[in-house]
C-alpha positions as CSV (number, residue, x, y, z in Angstrom):
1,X,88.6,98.6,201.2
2,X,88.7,101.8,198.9
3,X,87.0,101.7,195.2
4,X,86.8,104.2,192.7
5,X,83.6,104.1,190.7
6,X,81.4,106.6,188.2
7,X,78.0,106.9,190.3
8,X,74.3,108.5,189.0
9,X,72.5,109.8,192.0
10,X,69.1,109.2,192.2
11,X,67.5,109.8,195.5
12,X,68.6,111.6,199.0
13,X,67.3,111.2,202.4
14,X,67.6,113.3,205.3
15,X,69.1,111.0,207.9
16,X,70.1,113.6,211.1
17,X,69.9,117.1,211.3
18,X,73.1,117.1,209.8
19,X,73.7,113.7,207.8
20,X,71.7,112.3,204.6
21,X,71.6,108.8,202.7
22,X,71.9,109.1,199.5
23,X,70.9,105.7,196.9
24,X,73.3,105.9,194.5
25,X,73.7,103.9,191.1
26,X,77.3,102.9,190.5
27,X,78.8,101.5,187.8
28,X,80.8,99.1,190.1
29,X,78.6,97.9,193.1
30,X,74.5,99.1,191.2
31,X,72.8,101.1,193.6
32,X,73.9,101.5,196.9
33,X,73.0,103.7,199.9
34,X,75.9,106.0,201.3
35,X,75.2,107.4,205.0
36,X,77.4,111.1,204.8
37,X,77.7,112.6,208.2
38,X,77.8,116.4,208.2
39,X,76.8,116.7,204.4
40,X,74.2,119.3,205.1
41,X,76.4,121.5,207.4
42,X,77.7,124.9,205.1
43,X,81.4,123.7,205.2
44,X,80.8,119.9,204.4
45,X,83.3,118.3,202.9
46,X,80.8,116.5,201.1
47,X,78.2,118.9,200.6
48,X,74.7,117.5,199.6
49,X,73.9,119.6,196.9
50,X,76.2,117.6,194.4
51,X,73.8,114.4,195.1
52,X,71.0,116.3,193.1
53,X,69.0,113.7,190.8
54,X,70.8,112.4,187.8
55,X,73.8,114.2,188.6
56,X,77.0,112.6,187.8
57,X,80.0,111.8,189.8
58,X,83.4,110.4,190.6
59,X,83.4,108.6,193.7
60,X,86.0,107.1,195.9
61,X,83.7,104.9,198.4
62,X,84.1,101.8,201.1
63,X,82.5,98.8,200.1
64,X,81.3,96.2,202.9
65,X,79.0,93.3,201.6
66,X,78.0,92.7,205.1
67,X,77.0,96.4,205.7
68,X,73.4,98.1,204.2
69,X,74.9,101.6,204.9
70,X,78.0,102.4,202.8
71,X,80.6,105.4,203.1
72,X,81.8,107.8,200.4
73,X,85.3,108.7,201.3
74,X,85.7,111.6,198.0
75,X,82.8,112.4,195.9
76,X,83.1,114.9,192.8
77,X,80.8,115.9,190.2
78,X,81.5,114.4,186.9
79,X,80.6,116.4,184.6
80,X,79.1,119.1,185.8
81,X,75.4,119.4,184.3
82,X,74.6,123.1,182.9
83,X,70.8,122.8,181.3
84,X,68.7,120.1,183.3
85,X,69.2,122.1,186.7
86,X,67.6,125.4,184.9
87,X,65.4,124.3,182.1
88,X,61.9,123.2,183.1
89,X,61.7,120.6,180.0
90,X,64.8,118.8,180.5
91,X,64.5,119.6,184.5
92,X,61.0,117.4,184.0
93,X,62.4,115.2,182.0
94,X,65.0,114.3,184.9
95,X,62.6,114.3,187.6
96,X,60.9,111.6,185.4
97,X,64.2,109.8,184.3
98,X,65.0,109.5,187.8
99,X,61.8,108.3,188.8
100,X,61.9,105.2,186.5
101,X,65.7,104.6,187.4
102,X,65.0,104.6,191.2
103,X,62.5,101.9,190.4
104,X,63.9,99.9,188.2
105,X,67.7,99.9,189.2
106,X,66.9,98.7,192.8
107,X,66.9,95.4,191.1
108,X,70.0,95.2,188.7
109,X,73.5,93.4,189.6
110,X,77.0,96.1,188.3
111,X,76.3,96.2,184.4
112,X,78.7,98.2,182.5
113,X,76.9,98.7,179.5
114,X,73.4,99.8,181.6
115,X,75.6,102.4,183.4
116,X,76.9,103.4,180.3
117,X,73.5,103.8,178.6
118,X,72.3,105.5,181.8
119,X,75.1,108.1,181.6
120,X,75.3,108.9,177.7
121,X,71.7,109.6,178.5
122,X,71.9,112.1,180.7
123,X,74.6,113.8,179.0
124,X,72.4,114.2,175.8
125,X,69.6,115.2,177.3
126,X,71.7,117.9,178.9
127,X,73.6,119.3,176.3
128,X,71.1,118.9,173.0
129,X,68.9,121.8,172.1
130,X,67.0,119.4,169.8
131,X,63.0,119.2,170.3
132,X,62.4,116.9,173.3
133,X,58.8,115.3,173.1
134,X,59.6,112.1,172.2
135,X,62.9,111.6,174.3
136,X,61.5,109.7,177.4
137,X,59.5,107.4,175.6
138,X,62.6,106.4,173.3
139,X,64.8,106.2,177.1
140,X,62.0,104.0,178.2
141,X,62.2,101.5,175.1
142,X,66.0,101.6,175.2
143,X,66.3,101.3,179.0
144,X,64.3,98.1,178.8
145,X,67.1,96.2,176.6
146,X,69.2,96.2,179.7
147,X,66.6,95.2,181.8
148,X,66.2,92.3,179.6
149,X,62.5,93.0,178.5
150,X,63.2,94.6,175.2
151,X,60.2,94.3,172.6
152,X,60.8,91.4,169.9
153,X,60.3,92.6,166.6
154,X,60.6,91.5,162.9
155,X,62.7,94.2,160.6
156,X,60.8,92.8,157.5
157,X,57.1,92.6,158.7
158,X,55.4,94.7,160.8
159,X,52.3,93.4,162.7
160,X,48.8,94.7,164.0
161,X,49.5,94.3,167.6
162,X,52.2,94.3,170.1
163,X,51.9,92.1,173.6
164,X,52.8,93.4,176.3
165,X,53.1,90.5,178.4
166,X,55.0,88.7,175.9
167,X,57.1,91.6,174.6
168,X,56.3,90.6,171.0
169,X,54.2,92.2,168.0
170,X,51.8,89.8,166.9
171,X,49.2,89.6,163.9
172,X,46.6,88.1,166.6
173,X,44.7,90.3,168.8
174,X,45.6,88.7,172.6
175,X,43.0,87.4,174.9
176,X,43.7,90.1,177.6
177,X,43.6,93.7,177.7
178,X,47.8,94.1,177.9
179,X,47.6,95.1,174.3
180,X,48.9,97.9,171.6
181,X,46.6,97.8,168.4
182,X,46.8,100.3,165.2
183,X,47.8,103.5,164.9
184,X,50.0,102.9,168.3
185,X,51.1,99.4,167.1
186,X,53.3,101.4,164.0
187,X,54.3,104.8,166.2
188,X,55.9,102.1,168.9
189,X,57.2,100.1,166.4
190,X,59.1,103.5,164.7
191,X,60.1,104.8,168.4
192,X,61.8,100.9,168.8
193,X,63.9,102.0,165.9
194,X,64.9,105.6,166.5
195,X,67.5,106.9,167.9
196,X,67.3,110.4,170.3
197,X,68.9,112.3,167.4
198,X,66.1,111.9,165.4
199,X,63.4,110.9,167.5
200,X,61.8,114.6,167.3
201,X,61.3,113.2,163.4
202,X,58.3,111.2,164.6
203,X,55.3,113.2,164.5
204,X,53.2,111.8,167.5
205,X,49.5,114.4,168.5
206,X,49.8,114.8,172.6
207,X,47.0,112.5,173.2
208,X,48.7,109.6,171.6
209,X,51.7,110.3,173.3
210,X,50.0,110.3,176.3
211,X,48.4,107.4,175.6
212,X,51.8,105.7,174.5
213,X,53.1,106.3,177.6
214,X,50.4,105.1,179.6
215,X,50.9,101.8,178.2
216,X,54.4,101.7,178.0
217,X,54.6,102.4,182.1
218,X,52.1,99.1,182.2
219,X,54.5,97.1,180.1
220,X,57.5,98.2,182.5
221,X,55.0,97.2,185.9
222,X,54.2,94.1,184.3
223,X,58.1,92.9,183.5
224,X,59.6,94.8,187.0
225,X,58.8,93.8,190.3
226,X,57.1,96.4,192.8
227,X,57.3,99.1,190.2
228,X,53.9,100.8,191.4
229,X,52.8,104.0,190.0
230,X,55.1,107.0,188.3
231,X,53.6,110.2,190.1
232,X,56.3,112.5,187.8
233,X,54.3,111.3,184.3
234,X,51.4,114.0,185.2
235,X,54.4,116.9,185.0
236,X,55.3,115.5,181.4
237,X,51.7,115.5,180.3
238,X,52.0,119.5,181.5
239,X,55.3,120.2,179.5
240,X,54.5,118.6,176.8
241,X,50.6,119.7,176.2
């Protein structure tokens, strides 16, 4: 049976000498892997450049629930992105977005409102010209509402620590090293009320950024299963040095 559905590529595989998977999240189905004979040949109908990370797209596809493999009947980009595929900051930013995504979508049922996030995104990442420094760590906050993890925190008291393993600030230091303490408690606690618009208003030195990152990657590997290590995080710490 035929479905339309809005899809966010996130990762190709060369299958034949001719023929590639690509894992695809859709706003319908989640992710799902599409087997496209022929995509690489220079007439393809579906050509496999259009299935470049984070790009966006229209798809008309078959959906089996008995099959692993899926097949894309029409697949159009939607829209087209101009600035991530040519500038190196928002080009890193992707690789890294799409990093995380591939992780942590492999394990999400069809959520409109994720897909939606996911695709707004994209598009502002795109099309801003706003400073970008702070953008992935904002994503990463954001991104983990949907993934049902999202920090606890109290709009009238701010506290000392924040648990990562409980996803709460806290006035009690924790018995285990899973822990944000002061300054980084209050920069999280601003980036968990900011929006990308003004997240560049947040005045954050590289090495707590870096930092900052570093432990909000372990809060995502200790609330996602299998997530492992983010090899693209190195390539931020370049950019953004």
């Amino acid at each position: 049976m035929l479905h339309k559905t809005p899809g966010i590529a996130l990762k190709t595989t060369n299958y034949t000498d001719n023929s590639i998977v690509v894992h695809i999240f859709t706003e319908t189905f989640a992710m799902q892997s599409y087997l496209i004979n022929g995509a690489r040949k220079p007439k393809a109908r579906i050509p496999a450049n259009i299935f470049q990370p984070l790009h966006l797209l229209d798809l008309v596809v078959y959906n089996k629930e008995s099959s692993g493999l899926q097949r894309i009947k029409e697949a159009y980009p939607r829209p087209l992105l101009i600035d991530i595929p040519l500038d190196i900051v928002k080009g890193s930013l992707a690789l890294f977005l799409n990093e995380i995504l591939y992780k942590v979508l492999r394990h999400q049922s069809p959520d409109a409102f994720l897909f939606n996030f996911v695709q707004q995104s994209i598009i502002w990442l795109d099309k801003t010209d706003k400073p970008l420094s702070n953008f992935h760590l904002i994503f990463l906050i954001k991104l983990s509402r949907f993934l049902g993890f999202l920090p606890l925190h109290h709009h009238k008291q701010q506290y000392a620590y924040f648990n990562l393993v409980e996803g709460v600030f806290t006035d009690r230091l924790p018995a285990h090293t899973h822990v944000l303490q002061e300054p980084h408690t209050a920069i999280f606690y601003h980036l968990l009320q900011t929006d990308f618009e003004k997240s560049n208003g947040i005045k954050i030195n590289k090495n707590d950024r870096k930092y900052l990152l570093e432990k909000v990657l372990e809060f995502y590997r200790l609330h996602t299963e299998n997530f492992g290590q983010v090899n693209s995080m190195y390539i931020l710490e370049e950019i953004f040095n």
